[in-house]
C-alpha positions in Angstrom: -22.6 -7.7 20.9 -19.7 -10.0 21.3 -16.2 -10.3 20.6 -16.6 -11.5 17.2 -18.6 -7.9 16.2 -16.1 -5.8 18.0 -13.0 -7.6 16.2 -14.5 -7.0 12.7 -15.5 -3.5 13.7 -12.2 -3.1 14.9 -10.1 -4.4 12.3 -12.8 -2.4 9.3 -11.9 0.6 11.2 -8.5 0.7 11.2 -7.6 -1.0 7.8 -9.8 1.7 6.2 -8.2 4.6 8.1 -4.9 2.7 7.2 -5.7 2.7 3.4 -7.1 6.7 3.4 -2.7 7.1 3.4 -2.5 4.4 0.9 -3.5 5.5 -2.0 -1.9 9.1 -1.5 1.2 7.7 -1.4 1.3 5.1 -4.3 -0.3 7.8 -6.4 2.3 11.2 -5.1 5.5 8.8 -5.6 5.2 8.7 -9.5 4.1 12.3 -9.3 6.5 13.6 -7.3 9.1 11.1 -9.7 7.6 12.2 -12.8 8.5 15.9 -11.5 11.9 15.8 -10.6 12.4 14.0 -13.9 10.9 16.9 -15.9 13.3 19.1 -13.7 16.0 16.9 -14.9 15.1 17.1 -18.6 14.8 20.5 -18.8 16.1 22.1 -16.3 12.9 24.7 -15.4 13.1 25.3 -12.2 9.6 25.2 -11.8 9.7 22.0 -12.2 12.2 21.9 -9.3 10.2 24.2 -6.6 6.7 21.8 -7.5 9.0 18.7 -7.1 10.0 19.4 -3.8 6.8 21.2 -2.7 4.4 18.1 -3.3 7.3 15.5 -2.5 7.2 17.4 1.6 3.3 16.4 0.8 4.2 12.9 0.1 6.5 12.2 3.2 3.8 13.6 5.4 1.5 11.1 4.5 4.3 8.6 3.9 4.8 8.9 7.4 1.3 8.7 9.1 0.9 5.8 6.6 3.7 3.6 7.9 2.6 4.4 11.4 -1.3 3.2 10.6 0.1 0.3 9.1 2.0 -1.3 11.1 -1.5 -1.6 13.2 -2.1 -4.1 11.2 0.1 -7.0 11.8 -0.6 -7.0 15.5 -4.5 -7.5 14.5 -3.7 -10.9 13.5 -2.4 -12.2 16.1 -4.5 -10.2 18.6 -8.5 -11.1 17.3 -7.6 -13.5 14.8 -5.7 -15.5 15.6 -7.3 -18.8 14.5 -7.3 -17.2 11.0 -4.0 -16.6 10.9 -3.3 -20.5 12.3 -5.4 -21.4 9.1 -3.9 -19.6 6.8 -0.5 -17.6 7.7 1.9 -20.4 5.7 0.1 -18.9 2.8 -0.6 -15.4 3.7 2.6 -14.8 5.8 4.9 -15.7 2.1 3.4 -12.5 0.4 3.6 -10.3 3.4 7.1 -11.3 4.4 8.5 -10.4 0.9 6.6 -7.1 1.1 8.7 -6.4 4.2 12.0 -7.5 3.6 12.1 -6.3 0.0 9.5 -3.8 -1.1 8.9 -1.5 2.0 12.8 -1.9 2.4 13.0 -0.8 -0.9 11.1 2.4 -0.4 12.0 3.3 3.0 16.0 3.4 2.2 15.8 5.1 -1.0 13.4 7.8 0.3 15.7 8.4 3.2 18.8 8.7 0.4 16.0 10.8 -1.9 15.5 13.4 1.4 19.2 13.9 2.3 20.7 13.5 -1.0 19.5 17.0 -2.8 23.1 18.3 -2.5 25.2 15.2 -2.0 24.3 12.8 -5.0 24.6 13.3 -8.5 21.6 14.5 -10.1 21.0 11.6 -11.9 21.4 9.1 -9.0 19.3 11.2 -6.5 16.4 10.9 -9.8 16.8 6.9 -9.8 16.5 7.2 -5.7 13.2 8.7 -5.9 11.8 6.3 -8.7 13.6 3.5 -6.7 11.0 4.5 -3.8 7.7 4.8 -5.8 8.7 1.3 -7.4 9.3 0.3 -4.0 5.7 1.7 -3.0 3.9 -0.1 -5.6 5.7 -3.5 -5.3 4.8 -3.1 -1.7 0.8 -3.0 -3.3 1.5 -5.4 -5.4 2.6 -8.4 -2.5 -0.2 -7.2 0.2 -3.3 -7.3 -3.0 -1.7 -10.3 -3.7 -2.1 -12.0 0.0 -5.9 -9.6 0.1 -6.9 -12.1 -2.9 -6.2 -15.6 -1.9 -9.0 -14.5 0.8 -10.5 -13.9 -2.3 -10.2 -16.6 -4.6 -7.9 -19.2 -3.0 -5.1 -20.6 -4.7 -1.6 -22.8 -4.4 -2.7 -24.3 -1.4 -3.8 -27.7 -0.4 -6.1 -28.4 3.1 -3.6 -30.7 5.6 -6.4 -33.2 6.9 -4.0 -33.8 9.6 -3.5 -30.0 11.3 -6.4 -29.0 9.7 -4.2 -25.6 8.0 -3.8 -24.3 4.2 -0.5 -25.2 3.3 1.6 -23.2 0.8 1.9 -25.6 -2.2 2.4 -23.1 -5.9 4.0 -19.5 -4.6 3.3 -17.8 -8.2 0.1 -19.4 -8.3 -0.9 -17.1 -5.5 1.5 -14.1 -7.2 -0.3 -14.8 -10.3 -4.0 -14.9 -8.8 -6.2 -14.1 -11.9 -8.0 -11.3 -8.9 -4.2 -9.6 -7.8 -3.6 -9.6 -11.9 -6.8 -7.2 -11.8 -7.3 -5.7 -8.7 -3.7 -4.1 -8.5 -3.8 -2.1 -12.1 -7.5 -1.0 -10.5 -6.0 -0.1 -7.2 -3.0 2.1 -8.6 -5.5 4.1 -10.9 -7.5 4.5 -8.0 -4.3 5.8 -6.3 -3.3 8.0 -9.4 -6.9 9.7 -9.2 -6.4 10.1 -5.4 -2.9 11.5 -6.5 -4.3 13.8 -8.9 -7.1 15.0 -7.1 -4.5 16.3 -4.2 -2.5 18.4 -7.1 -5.4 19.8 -8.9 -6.4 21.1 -5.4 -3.5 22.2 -4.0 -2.7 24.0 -7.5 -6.0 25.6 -8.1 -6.1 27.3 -4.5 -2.5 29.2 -5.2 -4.1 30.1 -8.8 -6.8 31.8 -8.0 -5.6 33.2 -4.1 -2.3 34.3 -5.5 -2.9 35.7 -9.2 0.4 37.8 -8.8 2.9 35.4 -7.7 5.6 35.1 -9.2 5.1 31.0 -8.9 1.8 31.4 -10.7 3.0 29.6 -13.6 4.4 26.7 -11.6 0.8 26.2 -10.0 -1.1 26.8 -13.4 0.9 24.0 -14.7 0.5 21.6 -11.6 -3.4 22.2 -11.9 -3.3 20.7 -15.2 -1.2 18.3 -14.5 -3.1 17.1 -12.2 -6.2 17.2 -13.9 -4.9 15.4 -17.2 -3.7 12.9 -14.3 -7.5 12.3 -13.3 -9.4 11.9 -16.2 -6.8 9.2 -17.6 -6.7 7.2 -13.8 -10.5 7.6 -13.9 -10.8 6.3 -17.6 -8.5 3.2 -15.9 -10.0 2.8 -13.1 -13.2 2.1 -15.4 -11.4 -0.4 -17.7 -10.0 -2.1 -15.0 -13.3 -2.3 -13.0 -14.7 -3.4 -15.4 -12.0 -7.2 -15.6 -12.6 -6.8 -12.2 -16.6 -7.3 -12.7 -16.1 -9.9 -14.7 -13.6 -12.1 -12.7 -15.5 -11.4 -9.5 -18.6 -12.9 -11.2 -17.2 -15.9 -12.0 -15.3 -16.4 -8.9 -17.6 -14.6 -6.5 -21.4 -15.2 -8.2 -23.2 -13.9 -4.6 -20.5 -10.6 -4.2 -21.5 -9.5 -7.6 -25.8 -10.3 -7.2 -25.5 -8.6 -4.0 -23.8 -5.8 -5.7 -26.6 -5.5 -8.0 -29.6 -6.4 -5.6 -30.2 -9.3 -7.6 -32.5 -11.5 -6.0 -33.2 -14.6 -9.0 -30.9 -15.4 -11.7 -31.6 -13.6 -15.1 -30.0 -13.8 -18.4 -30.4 -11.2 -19.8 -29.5 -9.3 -16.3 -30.6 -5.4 -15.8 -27.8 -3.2 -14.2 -29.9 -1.9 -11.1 -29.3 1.8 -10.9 -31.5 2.1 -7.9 -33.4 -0.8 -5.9 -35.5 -0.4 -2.7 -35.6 -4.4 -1.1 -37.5 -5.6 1.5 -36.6 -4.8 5.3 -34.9 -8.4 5.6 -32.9 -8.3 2.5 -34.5 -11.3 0.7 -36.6 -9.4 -1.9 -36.9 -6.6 -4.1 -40.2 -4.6 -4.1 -39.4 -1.9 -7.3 -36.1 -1.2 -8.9 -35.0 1.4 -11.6 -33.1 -0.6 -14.4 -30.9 -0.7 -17.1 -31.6 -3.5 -19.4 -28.7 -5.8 -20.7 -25.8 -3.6 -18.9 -25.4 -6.4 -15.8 -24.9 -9.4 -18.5 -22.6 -7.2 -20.2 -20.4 -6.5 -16.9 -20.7 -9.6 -15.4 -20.3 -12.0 -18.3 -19.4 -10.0 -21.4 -22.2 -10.8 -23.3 -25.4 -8.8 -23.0 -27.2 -11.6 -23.0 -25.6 -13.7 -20.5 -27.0 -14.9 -17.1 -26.3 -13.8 -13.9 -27.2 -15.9 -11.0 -29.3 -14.3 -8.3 -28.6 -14.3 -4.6 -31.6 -16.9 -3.2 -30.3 -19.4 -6.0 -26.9 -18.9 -5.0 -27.9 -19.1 -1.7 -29.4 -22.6 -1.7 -26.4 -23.7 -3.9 -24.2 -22.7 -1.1 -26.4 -24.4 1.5 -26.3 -27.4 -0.1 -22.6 -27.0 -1.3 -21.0 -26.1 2.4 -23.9 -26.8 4.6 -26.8 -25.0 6.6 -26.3 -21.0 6.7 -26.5 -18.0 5.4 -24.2 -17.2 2.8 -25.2 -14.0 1.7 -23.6 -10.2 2.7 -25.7 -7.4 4.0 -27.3 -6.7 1.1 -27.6 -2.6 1.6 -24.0 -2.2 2.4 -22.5 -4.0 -0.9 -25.4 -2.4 -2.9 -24.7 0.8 -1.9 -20.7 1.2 -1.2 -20.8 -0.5 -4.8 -22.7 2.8 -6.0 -20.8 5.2 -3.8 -17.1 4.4 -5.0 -18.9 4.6 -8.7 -20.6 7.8 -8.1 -17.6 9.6 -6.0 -14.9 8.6 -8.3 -16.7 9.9 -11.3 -17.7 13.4 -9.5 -13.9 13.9 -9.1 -13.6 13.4 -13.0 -16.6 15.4 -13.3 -14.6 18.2 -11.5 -11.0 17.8 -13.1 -12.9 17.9 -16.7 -13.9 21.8 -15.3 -11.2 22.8 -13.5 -9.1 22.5 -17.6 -12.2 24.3 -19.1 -11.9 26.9 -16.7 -8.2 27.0 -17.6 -8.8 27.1 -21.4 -6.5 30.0 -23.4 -4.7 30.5 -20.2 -7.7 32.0 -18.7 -7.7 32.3 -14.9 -10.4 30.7 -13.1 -12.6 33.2 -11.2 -15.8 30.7 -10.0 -16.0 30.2 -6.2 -18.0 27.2 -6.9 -15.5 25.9 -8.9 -12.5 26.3 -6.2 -15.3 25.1 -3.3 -15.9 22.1 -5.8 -12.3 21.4 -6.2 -11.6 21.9 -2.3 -13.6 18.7 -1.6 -12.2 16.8 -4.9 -9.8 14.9 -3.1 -11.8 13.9 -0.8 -14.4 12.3 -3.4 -11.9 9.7 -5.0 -10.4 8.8 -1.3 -14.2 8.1 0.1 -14.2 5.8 -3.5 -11.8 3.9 -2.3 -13.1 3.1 0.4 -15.9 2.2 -0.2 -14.5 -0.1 -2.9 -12.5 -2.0 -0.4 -16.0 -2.0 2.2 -17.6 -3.4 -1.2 -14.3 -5.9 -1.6 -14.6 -7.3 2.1 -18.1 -6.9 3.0 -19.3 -9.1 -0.2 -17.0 -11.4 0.6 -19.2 -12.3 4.1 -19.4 -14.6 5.7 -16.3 -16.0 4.4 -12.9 -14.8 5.5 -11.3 -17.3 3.1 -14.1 -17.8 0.7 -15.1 -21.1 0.6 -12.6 -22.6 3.3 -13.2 -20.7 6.1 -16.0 -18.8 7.7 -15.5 -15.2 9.5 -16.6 -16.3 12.8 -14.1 -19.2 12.7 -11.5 -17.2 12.7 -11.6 -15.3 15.9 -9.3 -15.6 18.5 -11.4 -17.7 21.2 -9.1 -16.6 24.1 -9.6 -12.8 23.7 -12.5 -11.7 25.5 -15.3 -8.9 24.9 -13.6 -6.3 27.5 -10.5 -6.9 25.9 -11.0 -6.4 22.4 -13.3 -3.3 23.4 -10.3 -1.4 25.0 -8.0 -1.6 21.8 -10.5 -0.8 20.2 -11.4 2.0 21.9 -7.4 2.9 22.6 -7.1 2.8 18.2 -9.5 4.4 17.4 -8.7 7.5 19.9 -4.7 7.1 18.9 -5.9 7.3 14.6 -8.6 10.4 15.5 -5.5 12.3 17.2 -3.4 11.2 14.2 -5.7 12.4 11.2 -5.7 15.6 12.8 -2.3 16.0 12.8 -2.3 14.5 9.0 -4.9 17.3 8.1 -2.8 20.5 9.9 0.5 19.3 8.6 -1.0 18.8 5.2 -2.9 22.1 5.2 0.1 24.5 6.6 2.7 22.6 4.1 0.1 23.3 1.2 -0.7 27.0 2.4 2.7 27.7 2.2 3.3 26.9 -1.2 5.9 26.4 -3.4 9.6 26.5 -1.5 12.7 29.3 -3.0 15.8 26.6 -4.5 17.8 26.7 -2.6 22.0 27.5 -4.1 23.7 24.5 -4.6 26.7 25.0 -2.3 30.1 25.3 -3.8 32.2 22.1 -4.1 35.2 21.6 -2.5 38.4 19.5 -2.8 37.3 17.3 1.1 33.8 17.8 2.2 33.6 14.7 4.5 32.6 17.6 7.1 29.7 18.5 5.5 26.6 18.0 6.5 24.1 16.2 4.9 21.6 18.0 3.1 18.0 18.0 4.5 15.3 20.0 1.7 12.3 19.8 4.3 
């Protein structure tokens, strides 16, 4: 073990703890917006009690999120430092408009969203609220868009006299063909996440509080949330599938590795289950499913797929002696987890609304056990989808430009990079389970009373402002 290990481990650990608050809180901003703006419309005051029950659900994780994230600036500076020498006049552009505009964006309208219940008109305090989940997804938008010229590098040019990308077409890297893709796929992902959390939440105060006299507000947040999933997770496969198809023709090895694909075919079988030998260079029996790969990789059932030893010697030749392939297992298999959990959660929403048919009232403790653990199922898919996204991309950190193990800092030392990682991971494992007890008393509790709007007077400089959580 040396530095290098223990920087990647370091910085897979906390940017997937990071992104576990991610995708809650792109996905509950909408929600919560698409709430108050029902409440709005119609004036139910169900509509009310869920909007400000789920939006306390929101700014918890808003919160821990923020926190997680800003972990992630320092990383770059700490272990990679070379990288970010190579590449920050590029990346930094993206980040720094995510910053100053987007999380700026969000941040002060949610702080006008949470003390403005009883200071701003209606109206304004419903454009605060969508002014922070446009906020939220702009912020996606700029840091996918910096994630994907690691990707597929664009608007830059090598300087052969500093040896550093320099910045060269800014909405050529805004307009990367793999942000255009990857961020419609990330925000379904979210919105499943999202919906997941709603459908859970509701189902629990169905069926463990059948007399409540809020009944009807959770019956209609369960299917809400349901609908919510199945059309995310019907996205989340169109989108994938772009995805598939731009990844193969700008990252030929992520997608063979993927797909345990050892030699180039055409027609190409999707693998649906592939047992290789012990060092990963060849496949000794495989369960198949004949034309589906050509289809998601090129479009065209029959088209060809290259394999990874003939991409392999490509490379060599192409960028010199190496090996250019990913660990095989772990693409292969977090590809098929984020598949397989994503469309379990689906799998579950479809039941929780048969279960809810004719306003029946669901009575299976499977089915609430099942549903307990559905949020979990779409947040473990995207995780593994960004494990697939950054482990395929080995050993490149900038693919094609620079390698991983370039772009280490070379001052940092083993002991050093050991103790923050050790200090990290200890602060995030006291942090989820404050995330998880806030999450689950706020949830138990269910939906708050309105509060009375208080009576308007001719000066109330004097009063306070109004705090709903």
């Amino acid at each position: 073990m040396d530095a290098l290990d223990v920087a990647r481990w370091q910085f897979g650990v906390t940017t997937v703890y990071h992104f576990l608050f991610v995708p809650l809180t792109i996905g509950l901003s909408v929600l919560v917006a698409i709430l108050q703006t029902m409440w709005h419309r119609t004036g139910n005051e169900r509509y009310l009690k869920l909007t400000k029950f789920y939006g306390k659900l929101f700014l918890i994780n808003f919160a821990m999120g923020v926190v997680t994230g800003i972990v992630q600036e320092f990383q770059f500076g700490m272990n990679w430092s070379d990288y970010s020498r190579f590449v920050g006049d590029i990346f930094g552009a993206p980040l720094a408009i995510e910053a100053l505009v987007a999380f700026f964006l969000e941040s002060t309208f949610i702080g006008l969203w949470i003390f403005g219940w009883d200071r701003l008109p209606k109206r304004l305090h419903l454009a605060a609220i969508w002014a922070a989940a446009i906020g939220t997804n702009l912020s996606a938008y700029f840091i996918l868009a910096a994630n994907s010229f690691m990707q597929n590098p664009v608007g830059y040019r090598i300087n052969p006299d500093t040896g550093r990308a320099e910045l060269t077409d800014f909405l050529a890297v805004l307009t990367n063909k793999v942000a255009l893709v990857t961020f419609p796929h990330t925000l379904a992902g979210s919105f499943l996440v999202a919906g997941s959390l709603v459908v859970t939440v509701g189902l629990w105060h169905v069926m463990r509080n059948r007399d409540s006299a809020d009944t009807g507000a959770y019956r209609f947040a369960t299917k809400f949330g349901s609908w919510v999933v199945l059309v995310s997770s019907a996205l989340v496969l169109l989108t994938g599938d772009i995805q598939g198809k731009i990844m193969t023709e700008v990252q030929p090895m992520k997608m063979a590795a993927a797909e345990g694909l050892y030699t180039t075919e055409s027609p190409a079988s999707f693998s649906v289950l592939t047992v290789g030998s012990l060092d990963g260079s060849r496949e000794i029996f495989a369960l198949k499913i004949p034309y589906l790969l050509s289809f998601l990789g090129t479009g065209d059932p029959h088209g060809t797929v290259q394999g990874i030893n003939d991409l392999q010697a490509q490379y060599a030749t192409q960028y010199g002696p190496g090996d250019y392939a990913p660990i095989i297992p772990v693409t292969y298999w977090s590809f098929r987890f984020m598949i397989g959990l994503g469309l379990a959660a689906a799998a579950i929403a479809l039941l929780v609304l048969w279960s809810q048919r004719k306003n029946r009232t669901p009575t299976s403790r499977w089915l609430l056990r099942a549903t307990l653990a559905m949020p979990a199922l779409p947040l473990l898919a995207n995780s593994f989808g960004w494990i697939f996204t950054e482990m395929g991309r080995q050993p490149w950190i900038v693919f094609g430009e620079m390698l991983t193990r370039n772009g280490v800092s070379r001052t940092v030392s083993l002991t050093e990079v050991l103790t923050s990682f050790t200090a990290f991971t200890l602060i995030y494992a006291t942090l989820a389970v404050i995330e998880f007890k806030l999450l689950l008393r706020y949830a138990k509790a269910g939906v708050p009373e309105p509060t009375p709007e208080p009576e308007p007077t001719d000066d109330d400089t004097e009063r306070p402002l109004a705090f709903a959580y």
